[in-house]
N, C-alpha and C positions, 0 to 999 in steps of 0.2 A: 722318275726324272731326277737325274741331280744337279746340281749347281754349279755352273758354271764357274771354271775357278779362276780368280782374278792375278791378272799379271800385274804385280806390284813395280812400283821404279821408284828410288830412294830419292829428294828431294832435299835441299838446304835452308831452309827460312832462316832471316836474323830478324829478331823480336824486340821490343825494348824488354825492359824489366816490368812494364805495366803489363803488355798486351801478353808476356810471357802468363804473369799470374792470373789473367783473365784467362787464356788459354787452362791453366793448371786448375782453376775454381770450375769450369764449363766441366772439364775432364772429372772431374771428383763429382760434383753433382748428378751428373751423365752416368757415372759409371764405366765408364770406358775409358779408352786411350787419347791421347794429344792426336794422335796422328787421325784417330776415328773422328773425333771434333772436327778438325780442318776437312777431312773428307766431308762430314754431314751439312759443314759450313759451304762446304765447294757446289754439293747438291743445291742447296736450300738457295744460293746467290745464280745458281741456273737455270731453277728450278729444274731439275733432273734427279732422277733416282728416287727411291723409297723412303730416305733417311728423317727421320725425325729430326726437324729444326728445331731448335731453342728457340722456347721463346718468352721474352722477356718478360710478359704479364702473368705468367708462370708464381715469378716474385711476391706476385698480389693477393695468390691464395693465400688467405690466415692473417693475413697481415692486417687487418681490422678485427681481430680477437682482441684486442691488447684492452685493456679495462682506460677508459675513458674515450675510445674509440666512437667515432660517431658511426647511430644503428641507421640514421635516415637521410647514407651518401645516395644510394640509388636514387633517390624521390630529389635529394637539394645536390646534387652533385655540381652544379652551376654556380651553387651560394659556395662552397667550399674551395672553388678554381678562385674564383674572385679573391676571400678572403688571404689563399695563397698568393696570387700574386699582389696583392696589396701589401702583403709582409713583404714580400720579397723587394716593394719597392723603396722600403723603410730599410732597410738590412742597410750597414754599411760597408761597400766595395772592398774587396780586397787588390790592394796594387799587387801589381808586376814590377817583381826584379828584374832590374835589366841589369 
């Protein structure tokens, strides 16, 4: 059997400069193209198609190796949201330029 072969039709997007480099860091990480991103993005928001979404807790793997890293988030993971956002209520604001 072979595969059905896909009739492509060119498209225009205009990006900011952010969503541009999110688009460009997804595509590097991926391994793929800009345009395979938006296609797996178009799947994943239809839910249609085979394509592997991104997904954001992806990031999470490894990311508690770092030496002082707490070993018992599974078990206090409650005690550590807390402590999070109690910092965060101390933090001082940052204004908006108007």
């Amino acid at each position: 059997m072979t595969k059905a072969r896909r009739v492509r039709e060119p498209i225009q997007v205009y990006l900011t400069t952010a969503e541009r480099a999110r688009l460009d860091r997804l595509a590097r990480e991926l391994g793929t193209s800009r345009a395979e991103v938006l296609r797996r993005g178009l799947d994943a928001l239809t839910g249609t198609g085979t394509a592997q979404a991104y997904d954001p807790l992806d990031d999470l793997i490894g990311a508690f190796d770092a030496p002082g890293a707490p070993t018992d988030l599974a078990q206090q993971h409650d005690k550590y949201l807390v402590e999070d956002i109690e910092a965060e209520w101390h933090r001082p604001k940052r204004r908006r330029s108007s």
